[in-house]
DSSP file (Angstrom, degrees, kcal/mol; ACC not computed):
  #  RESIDUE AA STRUCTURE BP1 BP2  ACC     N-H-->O    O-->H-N    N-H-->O    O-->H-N    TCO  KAPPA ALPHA  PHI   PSI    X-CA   Y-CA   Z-CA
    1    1 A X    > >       0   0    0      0, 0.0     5,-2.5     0, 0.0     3,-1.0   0.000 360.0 360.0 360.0 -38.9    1.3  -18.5   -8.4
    2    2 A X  G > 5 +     0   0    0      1,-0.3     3,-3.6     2,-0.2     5,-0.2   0.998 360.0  64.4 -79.1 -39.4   -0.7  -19.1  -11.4
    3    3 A X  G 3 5S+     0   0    0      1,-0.3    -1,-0.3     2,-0.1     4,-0.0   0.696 110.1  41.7 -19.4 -39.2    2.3  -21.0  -13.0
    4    4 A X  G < 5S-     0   0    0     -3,-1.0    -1,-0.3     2,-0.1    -2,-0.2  -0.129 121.7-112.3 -93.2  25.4    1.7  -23.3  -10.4
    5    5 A X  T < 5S+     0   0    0     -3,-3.6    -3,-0.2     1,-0.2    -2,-0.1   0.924  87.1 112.6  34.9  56.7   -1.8  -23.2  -10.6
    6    6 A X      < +     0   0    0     -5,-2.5     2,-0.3     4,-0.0    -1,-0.2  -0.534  40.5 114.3-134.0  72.3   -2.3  -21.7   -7.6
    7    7 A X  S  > S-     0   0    0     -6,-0.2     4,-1.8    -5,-0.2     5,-0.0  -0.751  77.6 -98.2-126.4 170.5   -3.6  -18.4   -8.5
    8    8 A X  T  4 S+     0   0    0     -2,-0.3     4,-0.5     2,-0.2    10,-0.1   0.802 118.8  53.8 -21.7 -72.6   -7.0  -17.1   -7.8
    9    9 A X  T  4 S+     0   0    0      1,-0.2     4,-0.4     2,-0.2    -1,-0.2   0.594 120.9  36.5 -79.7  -4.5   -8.9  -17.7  -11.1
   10   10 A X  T  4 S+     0   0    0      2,-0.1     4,-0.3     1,-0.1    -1,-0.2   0.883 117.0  45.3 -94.6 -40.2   -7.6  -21.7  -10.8
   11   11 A X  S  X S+     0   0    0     -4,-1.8     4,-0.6     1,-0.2     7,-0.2   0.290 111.3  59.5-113.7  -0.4   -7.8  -22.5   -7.0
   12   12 A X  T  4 S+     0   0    0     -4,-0.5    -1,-0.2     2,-0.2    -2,-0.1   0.628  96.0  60.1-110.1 -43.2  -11.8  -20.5   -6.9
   13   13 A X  T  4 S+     0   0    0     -4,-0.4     3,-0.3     1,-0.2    -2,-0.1   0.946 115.1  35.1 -68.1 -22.2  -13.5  -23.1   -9.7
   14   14 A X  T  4 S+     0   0    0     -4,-0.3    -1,-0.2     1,-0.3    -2,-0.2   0.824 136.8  28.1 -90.4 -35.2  -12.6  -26.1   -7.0
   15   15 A X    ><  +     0   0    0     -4,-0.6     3,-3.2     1,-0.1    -1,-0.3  -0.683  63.7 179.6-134.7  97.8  -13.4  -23.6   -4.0
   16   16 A X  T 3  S+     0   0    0     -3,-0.3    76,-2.2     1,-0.3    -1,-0.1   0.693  83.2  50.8 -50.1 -30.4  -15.8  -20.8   -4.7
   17   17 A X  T 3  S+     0   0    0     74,-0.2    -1,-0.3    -5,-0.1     2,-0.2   0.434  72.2 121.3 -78.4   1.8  -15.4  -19.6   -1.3
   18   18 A X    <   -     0   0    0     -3,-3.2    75,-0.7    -7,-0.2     2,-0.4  -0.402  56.6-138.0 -90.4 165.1  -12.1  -19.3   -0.8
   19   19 A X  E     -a   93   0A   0     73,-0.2     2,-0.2    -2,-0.2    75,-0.2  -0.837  31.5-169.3 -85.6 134.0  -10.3  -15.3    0.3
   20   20 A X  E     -a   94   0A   0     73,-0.8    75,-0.5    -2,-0.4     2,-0.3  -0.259   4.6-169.9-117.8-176.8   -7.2  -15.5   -2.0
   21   21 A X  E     -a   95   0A   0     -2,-0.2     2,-0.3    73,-0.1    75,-0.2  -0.682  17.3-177.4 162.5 141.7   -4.9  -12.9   -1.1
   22   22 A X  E     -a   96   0A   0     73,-2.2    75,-1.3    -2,-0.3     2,-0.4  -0.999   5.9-166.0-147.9 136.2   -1.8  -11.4   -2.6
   23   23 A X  E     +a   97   0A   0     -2,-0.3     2,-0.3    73,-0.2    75,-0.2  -0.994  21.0 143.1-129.0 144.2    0.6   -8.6   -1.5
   24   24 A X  E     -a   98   0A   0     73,-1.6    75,-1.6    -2,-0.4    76,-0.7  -0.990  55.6-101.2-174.1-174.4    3.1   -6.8   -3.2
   25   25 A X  S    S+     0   0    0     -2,-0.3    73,-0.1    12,-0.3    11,-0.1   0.692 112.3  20.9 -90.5  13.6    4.8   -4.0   -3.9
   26   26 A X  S    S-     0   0    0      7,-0.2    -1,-0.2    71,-0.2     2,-0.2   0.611 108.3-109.6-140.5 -38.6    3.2   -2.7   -7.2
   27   27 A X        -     0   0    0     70,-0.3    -1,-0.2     6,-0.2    71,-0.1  -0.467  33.6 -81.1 104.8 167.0    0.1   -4.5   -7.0
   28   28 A X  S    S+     0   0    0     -2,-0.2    -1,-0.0    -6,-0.1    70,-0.0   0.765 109.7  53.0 -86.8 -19.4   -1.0   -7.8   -9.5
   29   29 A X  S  > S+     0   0    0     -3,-0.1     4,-0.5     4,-0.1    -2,-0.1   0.388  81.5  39.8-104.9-111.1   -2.1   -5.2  -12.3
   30   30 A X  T >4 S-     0   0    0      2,-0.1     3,-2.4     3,-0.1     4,-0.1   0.702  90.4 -55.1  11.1 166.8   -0.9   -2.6  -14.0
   31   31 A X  T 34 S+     0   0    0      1,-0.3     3,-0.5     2,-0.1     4,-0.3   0.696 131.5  42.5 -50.6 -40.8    2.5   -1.6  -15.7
   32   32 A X  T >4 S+     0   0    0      1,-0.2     3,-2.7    -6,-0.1    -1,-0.3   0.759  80.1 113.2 -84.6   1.2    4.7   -1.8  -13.0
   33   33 A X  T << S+     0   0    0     -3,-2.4    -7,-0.2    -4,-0.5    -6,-0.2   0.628  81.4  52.8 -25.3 -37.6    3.1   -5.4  -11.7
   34   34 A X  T 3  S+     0   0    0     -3,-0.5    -1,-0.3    -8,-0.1    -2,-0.1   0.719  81.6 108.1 -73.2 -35.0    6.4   -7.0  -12.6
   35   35 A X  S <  S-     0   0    0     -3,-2.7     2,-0.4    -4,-0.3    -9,-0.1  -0.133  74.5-115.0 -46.7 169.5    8.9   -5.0  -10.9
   36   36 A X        -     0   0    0    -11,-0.1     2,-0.4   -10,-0.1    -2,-0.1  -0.782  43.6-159.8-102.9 125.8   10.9   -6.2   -8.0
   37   37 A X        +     0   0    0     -2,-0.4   -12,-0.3    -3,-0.1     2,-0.2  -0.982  16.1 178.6-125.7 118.8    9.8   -3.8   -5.0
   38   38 A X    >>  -     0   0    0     -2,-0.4     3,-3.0   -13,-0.1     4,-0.8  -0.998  42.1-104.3 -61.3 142.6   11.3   -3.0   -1.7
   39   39 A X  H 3> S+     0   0    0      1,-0.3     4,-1.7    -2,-0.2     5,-0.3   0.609 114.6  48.8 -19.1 -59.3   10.4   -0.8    1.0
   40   40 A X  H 3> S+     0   0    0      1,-0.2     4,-1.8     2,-0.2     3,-0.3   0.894 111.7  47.0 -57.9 -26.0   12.8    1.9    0.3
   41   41 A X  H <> S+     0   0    0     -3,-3.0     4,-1.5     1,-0.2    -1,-0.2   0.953 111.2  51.6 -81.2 -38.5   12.1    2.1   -3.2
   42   42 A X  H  X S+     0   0    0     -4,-0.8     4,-0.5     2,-0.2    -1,-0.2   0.556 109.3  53.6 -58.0  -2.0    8.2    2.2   -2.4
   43   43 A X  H  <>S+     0   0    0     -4,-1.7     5,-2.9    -5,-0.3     3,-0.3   0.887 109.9  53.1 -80.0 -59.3    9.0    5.1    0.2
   44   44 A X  H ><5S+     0   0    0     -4,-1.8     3,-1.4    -5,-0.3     6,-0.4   0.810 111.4  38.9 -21.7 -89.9   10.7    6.7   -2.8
   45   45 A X  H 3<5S+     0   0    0     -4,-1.5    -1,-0.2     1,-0.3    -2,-0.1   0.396 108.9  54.9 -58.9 -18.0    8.1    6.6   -5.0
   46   46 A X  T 3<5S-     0   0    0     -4,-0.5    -1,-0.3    -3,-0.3    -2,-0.2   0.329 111.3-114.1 -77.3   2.6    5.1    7.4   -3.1
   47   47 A X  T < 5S+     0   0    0     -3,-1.4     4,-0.4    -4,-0.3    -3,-0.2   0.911  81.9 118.8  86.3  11.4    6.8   10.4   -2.0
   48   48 A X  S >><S+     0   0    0     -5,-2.9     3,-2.2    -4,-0.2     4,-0.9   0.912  74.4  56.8 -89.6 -40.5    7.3    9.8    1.8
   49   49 A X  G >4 S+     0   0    0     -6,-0.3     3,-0.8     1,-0.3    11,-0.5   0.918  99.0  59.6 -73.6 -30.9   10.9    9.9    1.7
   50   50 A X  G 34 S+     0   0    0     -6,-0.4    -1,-0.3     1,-0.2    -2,-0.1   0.813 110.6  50.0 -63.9 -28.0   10.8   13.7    0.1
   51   51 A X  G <4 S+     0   0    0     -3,-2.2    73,-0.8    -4,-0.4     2,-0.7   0.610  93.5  80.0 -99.8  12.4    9.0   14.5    3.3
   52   52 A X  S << S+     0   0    0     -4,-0.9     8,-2.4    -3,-0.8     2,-0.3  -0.820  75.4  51.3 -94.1  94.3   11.0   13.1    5.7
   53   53 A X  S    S-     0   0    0     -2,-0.7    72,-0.7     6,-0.2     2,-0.3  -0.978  89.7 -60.0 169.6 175.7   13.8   14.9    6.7
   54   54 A X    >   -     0   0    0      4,-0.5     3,-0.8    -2,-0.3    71,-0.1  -0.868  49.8-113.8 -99.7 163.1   14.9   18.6    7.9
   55   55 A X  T 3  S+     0   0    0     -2,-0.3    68,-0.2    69,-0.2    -1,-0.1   0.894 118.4  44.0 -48.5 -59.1   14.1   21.9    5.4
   56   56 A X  T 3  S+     0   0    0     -3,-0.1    -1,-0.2    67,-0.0     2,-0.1   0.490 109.2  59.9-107.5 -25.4   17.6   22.3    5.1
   57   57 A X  S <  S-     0   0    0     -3,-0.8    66,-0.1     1,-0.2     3,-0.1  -0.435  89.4 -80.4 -99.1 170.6   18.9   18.7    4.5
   58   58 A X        -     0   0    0     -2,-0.1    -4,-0.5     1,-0.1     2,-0.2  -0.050  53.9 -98.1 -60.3-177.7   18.4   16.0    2.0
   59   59 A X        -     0   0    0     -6,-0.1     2,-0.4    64,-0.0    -9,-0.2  -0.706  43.9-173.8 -83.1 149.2   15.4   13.9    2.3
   60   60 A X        -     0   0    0     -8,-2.4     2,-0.2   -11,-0.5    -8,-0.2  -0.954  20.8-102.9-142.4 151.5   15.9   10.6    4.0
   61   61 A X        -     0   0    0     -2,-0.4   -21,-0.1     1,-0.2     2,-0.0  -0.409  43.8 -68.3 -96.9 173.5   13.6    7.8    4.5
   62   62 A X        -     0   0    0     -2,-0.2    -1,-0.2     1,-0.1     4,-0.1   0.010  37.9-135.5 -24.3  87.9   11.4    6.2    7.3
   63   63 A X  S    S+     0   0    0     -3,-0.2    -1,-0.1     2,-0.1     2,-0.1   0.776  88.1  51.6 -47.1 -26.8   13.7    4.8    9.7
   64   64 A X  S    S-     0   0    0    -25,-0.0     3,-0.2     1,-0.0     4,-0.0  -0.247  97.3 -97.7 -61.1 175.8   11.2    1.6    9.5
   65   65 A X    >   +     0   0    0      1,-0.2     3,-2.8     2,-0.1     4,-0.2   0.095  57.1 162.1 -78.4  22.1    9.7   -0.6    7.0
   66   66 A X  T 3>  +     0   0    0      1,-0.3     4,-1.5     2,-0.2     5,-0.4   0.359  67.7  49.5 -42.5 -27.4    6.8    1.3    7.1
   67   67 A X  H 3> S+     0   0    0      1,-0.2     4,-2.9     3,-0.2    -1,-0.3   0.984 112.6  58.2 -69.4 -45.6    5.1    0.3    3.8
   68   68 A X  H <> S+     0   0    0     -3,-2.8     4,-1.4     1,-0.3    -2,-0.2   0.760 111.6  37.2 -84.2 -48.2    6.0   -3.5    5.1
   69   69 A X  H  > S+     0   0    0      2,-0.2     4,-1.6    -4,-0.2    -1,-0.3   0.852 117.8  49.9 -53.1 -40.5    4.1   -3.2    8.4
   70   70 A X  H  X S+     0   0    0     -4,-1.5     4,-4.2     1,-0.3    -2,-0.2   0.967 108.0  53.1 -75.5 -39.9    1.3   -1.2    7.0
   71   71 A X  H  X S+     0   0    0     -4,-2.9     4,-2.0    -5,-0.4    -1,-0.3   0.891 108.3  51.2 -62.9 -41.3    0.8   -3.4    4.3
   72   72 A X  H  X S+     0   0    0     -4,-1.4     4,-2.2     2,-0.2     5,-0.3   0.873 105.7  55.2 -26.7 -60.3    0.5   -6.2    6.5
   73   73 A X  H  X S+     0   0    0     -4,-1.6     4,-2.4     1,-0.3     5,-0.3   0.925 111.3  40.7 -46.9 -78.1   -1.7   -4.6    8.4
   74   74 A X  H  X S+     0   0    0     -4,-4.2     4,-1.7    -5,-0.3    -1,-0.3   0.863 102.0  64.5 -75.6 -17.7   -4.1   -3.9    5.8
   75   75 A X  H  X S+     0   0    0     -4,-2.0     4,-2.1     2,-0.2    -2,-0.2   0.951  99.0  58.2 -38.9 -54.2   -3.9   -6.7    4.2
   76   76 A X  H  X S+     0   0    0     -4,-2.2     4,-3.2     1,-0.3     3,-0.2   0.959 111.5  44.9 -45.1 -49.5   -5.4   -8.4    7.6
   77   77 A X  H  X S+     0   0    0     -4,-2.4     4,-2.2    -5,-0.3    -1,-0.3   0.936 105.2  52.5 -80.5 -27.2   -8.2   -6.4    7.4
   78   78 A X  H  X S+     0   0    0     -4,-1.7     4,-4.2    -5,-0.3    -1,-0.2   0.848 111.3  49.9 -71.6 -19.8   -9.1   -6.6    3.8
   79   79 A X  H  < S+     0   0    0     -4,-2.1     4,-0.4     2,-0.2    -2,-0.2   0.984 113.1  51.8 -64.6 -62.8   -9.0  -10.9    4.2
   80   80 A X  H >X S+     0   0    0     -4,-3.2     3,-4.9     1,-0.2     4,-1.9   0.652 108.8  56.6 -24.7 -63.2  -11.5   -9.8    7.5
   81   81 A X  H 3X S+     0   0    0     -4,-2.2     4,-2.6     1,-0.4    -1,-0.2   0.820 113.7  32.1 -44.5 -76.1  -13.3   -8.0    4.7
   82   82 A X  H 3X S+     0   0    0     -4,-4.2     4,-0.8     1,-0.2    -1,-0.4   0.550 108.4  62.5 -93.7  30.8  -13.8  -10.7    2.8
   83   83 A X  H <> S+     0   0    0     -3,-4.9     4,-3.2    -4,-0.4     3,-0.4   0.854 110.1  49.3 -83.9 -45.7  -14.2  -13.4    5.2
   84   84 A X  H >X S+     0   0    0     -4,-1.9     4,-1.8     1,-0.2     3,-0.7   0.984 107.1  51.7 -63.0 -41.2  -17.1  -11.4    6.2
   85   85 A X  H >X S+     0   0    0     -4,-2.6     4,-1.7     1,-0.3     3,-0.8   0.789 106.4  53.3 -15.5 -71.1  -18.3  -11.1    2.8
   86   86 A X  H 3X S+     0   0    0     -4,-0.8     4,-1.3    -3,-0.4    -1,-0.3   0.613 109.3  53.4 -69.1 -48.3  -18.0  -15.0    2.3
   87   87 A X  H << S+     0   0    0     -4,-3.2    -1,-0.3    -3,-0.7    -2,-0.2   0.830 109.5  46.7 -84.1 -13.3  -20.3  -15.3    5.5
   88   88 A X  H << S+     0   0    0     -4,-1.8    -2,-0.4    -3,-0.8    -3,-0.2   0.924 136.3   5.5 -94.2 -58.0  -22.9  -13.0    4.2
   89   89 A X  H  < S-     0   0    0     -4,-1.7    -3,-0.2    -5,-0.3    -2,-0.1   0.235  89.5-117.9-131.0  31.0  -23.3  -14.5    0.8
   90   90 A X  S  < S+     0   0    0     -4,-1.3     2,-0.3    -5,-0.2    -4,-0.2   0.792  74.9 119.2  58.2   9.7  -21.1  -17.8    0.5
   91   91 A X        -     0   0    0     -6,-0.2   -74,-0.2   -74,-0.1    -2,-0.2  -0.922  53.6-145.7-127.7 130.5  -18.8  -16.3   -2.4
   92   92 A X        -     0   0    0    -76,-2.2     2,-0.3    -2,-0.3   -73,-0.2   0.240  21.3-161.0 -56.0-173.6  -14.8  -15.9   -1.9
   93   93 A X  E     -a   19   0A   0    -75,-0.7   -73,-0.8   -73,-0.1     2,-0.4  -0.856  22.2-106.4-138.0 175.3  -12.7  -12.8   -3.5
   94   94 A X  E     -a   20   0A   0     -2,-0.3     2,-0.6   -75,-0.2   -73,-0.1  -0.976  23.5-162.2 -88.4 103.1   -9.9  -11.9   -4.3
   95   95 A X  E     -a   21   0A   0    -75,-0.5   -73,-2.2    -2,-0.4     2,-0.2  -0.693  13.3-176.5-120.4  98.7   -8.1   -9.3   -2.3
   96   96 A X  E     -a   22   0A   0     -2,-0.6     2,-0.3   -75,-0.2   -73,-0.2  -0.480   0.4-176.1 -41.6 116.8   -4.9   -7.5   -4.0
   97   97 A X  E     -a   23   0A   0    -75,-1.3   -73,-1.6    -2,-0.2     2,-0.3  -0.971  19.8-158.9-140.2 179.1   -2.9   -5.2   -2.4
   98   98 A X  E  >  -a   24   0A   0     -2,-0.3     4,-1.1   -75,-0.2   -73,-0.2  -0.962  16.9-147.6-140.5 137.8    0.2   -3.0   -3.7
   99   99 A X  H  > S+     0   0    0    -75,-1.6     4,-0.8    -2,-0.3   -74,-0.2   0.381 106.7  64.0-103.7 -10.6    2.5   -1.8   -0.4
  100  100 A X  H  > S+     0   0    0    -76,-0.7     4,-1.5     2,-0.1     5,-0.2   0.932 100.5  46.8 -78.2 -42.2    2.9    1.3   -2.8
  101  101 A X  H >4 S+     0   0    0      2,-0.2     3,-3.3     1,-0.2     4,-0.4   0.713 109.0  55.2 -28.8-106.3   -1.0    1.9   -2.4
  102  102 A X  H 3X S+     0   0    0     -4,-1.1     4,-1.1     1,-0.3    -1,-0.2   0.301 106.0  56.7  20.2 -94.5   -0.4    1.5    1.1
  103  103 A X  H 3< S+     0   0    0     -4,-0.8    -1,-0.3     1,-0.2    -2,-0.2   0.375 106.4  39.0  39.0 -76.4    2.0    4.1    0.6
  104  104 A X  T XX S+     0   0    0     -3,-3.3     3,-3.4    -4,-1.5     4,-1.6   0.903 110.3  62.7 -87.4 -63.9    0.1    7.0   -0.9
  105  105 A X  G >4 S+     0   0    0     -4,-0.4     3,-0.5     1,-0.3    -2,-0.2   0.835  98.6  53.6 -39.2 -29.3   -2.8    6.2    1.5
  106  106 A X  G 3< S+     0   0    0     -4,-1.1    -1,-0.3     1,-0.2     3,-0.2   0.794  95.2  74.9 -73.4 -21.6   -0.6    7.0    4.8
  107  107 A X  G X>  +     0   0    0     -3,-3.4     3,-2.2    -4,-0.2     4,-0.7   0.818  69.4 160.2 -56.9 -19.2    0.1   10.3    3.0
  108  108 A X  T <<  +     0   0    0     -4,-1.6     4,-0.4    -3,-0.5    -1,-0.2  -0.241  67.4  14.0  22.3 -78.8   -3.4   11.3    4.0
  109  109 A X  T 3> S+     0   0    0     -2,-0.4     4,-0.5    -3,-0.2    -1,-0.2   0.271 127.5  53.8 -59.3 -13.1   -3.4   15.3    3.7
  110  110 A X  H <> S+     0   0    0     -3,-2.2     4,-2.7     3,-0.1    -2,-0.2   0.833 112.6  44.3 -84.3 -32.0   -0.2   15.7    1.9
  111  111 A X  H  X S+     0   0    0     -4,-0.7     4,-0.8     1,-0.2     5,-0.3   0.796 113.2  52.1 -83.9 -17.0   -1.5   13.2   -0.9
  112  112 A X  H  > S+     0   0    0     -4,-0.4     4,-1.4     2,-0.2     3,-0.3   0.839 108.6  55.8 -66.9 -43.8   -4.8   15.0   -0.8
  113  113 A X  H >X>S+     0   0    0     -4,-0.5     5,-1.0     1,-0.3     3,-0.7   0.983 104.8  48.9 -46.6 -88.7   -2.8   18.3   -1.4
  114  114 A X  H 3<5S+     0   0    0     -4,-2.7    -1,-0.3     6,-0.2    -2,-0.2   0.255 109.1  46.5 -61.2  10.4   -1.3   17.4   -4.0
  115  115 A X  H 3<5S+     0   0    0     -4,-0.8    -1,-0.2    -3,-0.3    -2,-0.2   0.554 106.0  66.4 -62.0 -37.3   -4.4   16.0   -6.4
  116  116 A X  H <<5S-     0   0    0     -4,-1.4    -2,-0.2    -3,-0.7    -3,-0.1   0.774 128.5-110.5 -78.0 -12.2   -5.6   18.5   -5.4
  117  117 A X  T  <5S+     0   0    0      1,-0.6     2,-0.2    -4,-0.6    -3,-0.2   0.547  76.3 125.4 106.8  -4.6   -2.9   20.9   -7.5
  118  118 A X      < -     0   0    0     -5,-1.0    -1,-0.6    -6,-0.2    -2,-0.1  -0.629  42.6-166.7 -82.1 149.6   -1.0   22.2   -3.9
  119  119 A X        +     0   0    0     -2,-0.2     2,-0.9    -3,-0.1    -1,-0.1  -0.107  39.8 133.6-126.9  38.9    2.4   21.7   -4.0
  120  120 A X        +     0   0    0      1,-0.1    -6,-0.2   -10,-0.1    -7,-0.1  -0.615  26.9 132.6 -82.3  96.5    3.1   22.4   -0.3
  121  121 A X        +     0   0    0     -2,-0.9     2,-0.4    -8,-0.1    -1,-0.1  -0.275  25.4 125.4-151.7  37.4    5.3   19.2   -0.1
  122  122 A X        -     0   0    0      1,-0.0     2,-0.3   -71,-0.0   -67,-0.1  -0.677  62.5 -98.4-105.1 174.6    8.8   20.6    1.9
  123  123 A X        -     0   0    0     -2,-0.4   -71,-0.2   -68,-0.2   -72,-0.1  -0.621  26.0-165.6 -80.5 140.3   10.0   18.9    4.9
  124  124 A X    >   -     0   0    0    -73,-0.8     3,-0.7    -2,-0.3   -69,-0.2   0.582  21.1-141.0-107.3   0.5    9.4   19.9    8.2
  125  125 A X  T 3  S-     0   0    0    -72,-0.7     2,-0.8   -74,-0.4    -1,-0.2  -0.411  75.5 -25.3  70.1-173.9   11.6   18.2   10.2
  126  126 A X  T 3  S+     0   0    0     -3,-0.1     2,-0.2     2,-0.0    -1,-0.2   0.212 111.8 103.2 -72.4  13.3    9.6   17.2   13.7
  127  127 A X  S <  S-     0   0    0     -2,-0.8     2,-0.3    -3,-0.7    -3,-0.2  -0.494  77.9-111.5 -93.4 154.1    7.1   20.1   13.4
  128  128 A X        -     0   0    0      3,-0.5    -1,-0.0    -2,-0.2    -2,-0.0  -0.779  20.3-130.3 -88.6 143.9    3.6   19.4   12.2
  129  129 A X  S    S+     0   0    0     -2,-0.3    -1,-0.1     1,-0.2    -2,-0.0   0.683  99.1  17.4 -46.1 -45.0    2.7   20.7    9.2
  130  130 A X  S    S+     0   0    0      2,-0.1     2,-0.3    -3,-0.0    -1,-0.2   0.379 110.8  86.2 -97.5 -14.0   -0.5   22.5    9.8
  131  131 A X        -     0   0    0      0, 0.0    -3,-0.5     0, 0.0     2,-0.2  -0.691  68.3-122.2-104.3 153.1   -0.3   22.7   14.0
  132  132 A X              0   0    0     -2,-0.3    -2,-0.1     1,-0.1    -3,-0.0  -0.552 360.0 360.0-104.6 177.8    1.2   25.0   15.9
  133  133 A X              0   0    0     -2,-0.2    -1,-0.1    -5,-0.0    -6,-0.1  -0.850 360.0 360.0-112.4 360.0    3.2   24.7   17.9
């Protein structure tokens, strides 16, 4: 986009208010910003596909697109975010989002586990992890 001078920092001096918004699958900063992303490979690398599965078999991914819905999804709600924003003090954003973010966040208690230094990370196959029964 900013090649075509439609990026953020270009299309903001002409409208200070507008919500810009970008999805993708590494996000618009950091080292991987350039790769070429699809779902399966963002399953991959967040680790969903490694829990997905039975113990005994390989791991297999999401039978959806899930990072591609979800990301959607939040995306909608971060524009809300900053529409409301925009009505509260007249100035647009930017809102970035990375479908690997996405990703990690759906992990909720596994991804928590592991920062946290557990490595309870096997498959269960259609059993819950922590509920019985």
């Amino acid at each position: 986009m900013a090649r075509l001078g439609l990026d953020h920092e270009t299309l903001a001096v002409r409208r200070p208010g507008l919500v810009f918004c970008s999805l993708s699958g590494f996000g618009a900063t950091g080292p991987l910003q350039d790769k070429i992303s699809f779902d399966l490979v963002n399953q991959a690398m967040a680790g969903m596909i490694e829990l997905t599965g039975d113990t005994d078999e390989r791991p297999v991914r999401i039978g959806v697109p899930i990072g591609d819905v979800a990301g959607g999804l939040y995306l909608a709600v971060a524009v809300l975010a900053g529409l409301a924003g925009r009505r509260r003090d007249g100035q647009g954003c930017w809102v970035d989002l990375a479908l690997h973010d996405v990703l990690i966040g759906l992990l909720s208690d596994v991804a928590q586990r592991h920062f946290l230094g557990e490595a309870d990370t096997t498959r269960t196959g259609s059993r819950a992890r922590d509920a019985a029964p």
